[in-house]
N, C-alpha and C positions, 0 to 999 in steps of 0.2 A: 504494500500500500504506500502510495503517495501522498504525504501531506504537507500542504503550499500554506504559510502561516505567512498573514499579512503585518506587516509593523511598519511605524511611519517616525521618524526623527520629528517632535516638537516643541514648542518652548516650553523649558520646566514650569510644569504646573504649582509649584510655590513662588516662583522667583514675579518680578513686575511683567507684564503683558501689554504690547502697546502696540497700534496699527499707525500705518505713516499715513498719513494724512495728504499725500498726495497721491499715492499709488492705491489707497483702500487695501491695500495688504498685511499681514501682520509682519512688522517689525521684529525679524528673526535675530537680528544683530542685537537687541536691546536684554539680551539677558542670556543666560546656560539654555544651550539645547541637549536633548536628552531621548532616549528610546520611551515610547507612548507606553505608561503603564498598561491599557485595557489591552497593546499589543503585545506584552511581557506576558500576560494571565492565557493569551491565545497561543503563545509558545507553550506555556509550563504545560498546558491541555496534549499540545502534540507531543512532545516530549515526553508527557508520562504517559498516554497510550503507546510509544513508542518502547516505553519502559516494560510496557505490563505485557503487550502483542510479538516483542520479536523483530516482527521481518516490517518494518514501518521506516522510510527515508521522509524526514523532515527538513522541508525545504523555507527561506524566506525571498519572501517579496516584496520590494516596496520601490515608491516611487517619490523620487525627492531630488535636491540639490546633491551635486558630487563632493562637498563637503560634508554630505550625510554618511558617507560611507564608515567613519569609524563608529558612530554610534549602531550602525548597522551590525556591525562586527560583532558589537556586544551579543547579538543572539546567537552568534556563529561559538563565542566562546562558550554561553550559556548547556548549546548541545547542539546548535542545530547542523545537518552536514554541509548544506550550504546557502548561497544567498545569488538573488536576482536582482539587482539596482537598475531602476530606470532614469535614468538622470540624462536632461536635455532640458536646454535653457528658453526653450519655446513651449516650457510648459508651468512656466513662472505664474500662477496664480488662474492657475485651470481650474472650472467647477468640479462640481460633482457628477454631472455626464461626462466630463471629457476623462475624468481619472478615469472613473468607471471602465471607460472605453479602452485606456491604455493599459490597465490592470489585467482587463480581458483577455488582450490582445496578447501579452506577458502571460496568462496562466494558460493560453492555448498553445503558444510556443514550447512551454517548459511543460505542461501534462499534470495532470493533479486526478486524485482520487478521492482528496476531500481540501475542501478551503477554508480554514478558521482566522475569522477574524473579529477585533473588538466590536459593541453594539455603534459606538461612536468614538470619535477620537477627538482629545482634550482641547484642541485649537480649533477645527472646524465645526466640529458637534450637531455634524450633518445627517449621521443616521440612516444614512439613502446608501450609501455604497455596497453593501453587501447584499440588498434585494438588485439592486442596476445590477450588477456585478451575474449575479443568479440567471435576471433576465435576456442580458448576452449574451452569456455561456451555454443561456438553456438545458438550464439544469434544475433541480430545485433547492429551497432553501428553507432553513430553521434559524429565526432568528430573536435575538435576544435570549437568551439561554441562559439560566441560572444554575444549570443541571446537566453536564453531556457525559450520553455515553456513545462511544465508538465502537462498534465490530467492523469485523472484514467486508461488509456488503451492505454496510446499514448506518446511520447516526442516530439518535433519539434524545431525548432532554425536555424538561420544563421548563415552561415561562410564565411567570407573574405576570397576570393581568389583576384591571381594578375589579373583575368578581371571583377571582380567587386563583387559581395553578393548571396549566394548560399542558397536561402531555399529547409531545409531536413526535411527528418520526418521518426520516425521508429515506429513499434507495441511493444509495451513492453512483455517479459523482453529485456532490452535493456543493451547498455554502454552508456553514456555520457562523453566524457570530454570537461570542459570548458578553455577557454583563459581569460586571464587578467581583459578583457572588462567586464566582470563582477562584482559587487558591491566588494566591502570592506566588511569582515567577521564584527560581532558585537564583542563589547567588552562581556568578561565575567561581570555578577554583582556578589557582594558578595552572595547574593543564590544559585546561580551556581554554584558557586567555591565549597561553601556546601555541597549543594545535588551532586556534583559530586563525594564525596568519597563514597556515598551511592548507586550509580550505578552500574552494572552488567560490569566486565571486564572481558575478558576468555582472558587467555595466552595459546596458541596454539604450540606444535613442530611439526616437521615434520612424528614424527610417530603418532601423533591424528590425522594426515590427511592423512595417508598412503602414505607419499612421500619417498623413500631412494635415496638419495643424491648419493648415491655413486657408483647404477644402473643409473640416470640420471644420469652422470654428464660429461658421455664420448660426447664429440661433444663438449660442453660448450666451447666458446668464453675464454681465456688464452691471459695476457698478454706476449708477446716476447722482448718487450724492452720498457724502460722508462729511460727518463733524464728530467732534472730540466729545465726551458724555459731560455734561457740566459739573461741577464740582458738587458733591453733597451740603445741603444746605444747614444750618441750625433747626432741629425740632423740634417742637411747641411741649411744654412743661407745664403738665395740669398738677397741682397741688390741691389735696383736697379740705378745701376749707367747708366740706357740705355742699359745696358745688358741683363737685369734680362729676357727675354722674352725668348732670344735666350739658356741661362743658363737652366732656367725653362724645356723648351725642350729637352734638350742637358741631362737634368736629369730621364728625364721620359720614355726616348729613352733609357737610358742606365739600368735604372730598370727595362726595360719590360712593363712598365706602360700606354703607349702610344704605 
């Protein structure tokens, strides 16, 4: 079995997060980039099915700047055997169709038997990519997942919805993405870290995968305006001198809020 684990380089999610204001793009330079948590928890997934199954080659995927490659590595040291980098600089601030589309294009090149990837990821938190993903490949898909199991011919797992626990099940080849509720990735050991400069990395453009950009790109989602969020303001301080109830109301009435 083949499993093609998606991870994407993004800004640390503790560190400050700030979009340039001329381009509408997130400001990558402005703080530590880092491997996407939800896409470390979609490793530890392949990984330990790989652990428990045997004959399982775990693969990564992703598509970023070519200075993304060493945070890439990180998976490679973690366990994985190896890694697929799409990196091309005409794909600087692509939607979520066009990833989609190059993604695709990338796991039909390389073959997969199953594709796990996070529900969403910490910078675009777009959500859409692993049903798109599904629906070019033409395959099917289970997604959001608090719960996966893998066999040889099969995936299945629950999802939280707002009336209660949904088990699903598809025939492989499939997608998966998982949510949160999933383990914690492992640390790299210093072996890994090792044998991971010794691993098979391919850096991919868009003409190795016969995409042109510039035939796609009409339709493509465009931002039309962007401004900075205004600074948070002082909030109103009810002291209850036997008013406070009538005030409280008299506030939530007049915000809409009640």
């Amino acid at each position: 079995m083949k499993i093609v684990v998606l991870v994407k380089e993004v800004p640390d999610t503790y560190g400050d997060r700030k979009l340039n204001l001329e381009t509408g793009l997130a400001d990558r330079a402005a703080g530590d980039a880092v491997l996407d948590e939800i896409g470390e928890r979609a490793l530890e997934l392949a990984l330990s099915t790989a652990d428990q199954m045997g004959d399982v080659e775990v693969s990564l995927l992703s598509m970023g700047p070519e200075s993304a490659a060493a945070t890439i590595r990180k998976g490679l040291a973690m366990g994985a055997a190896s890694a697929v980098h799409v990196a091309d600089d005409a794909l600087l601030g692509a939607d979520l169709g066009l990833t989609a589309e190059v993604l695709a294009a990338a796991l039909q090149r390389v073959g997969f038997d199953l594709v796990i990837t996070g529900n969403l990821s910490t910078d675009g938190t777009g959500s859409a990519v692993p049903a798109m993903l599904a629906e070019l490949l033409g395959v099917p898909h289970v997604t959001s997942l608090s719960t996966v199991e893998i066999a040889p011919d099969r995936v299945s797992g629950t999802r939280v919805t707002d009336d209660g626990v949904a088990r699903v099940s598809a025939d492989l080849p499939a997608v998966v993405s998982i949510t949160e509720a999933l383990p914690d990735a492992r640390f790299p050991n210093f072996k890994g870290i090792m044998a991971a400069k010794k691993k098979p990395y391919e850096t991919l453009t868009l003409s190795d995968l016969g995409i042109d950009v510039e035939a796609t790109a009409k339709g493509r989602s465009i931002i039309v305006g962007l401004s900075e969020q205004p600074a948070r303001g002082a909030g109103v301080k009810i002291v209850d001198d036997g008013e406070a109830g009538a005030q409280l109301a008299e506030f939530l009435v007049s915000n809409r809020l009640a």
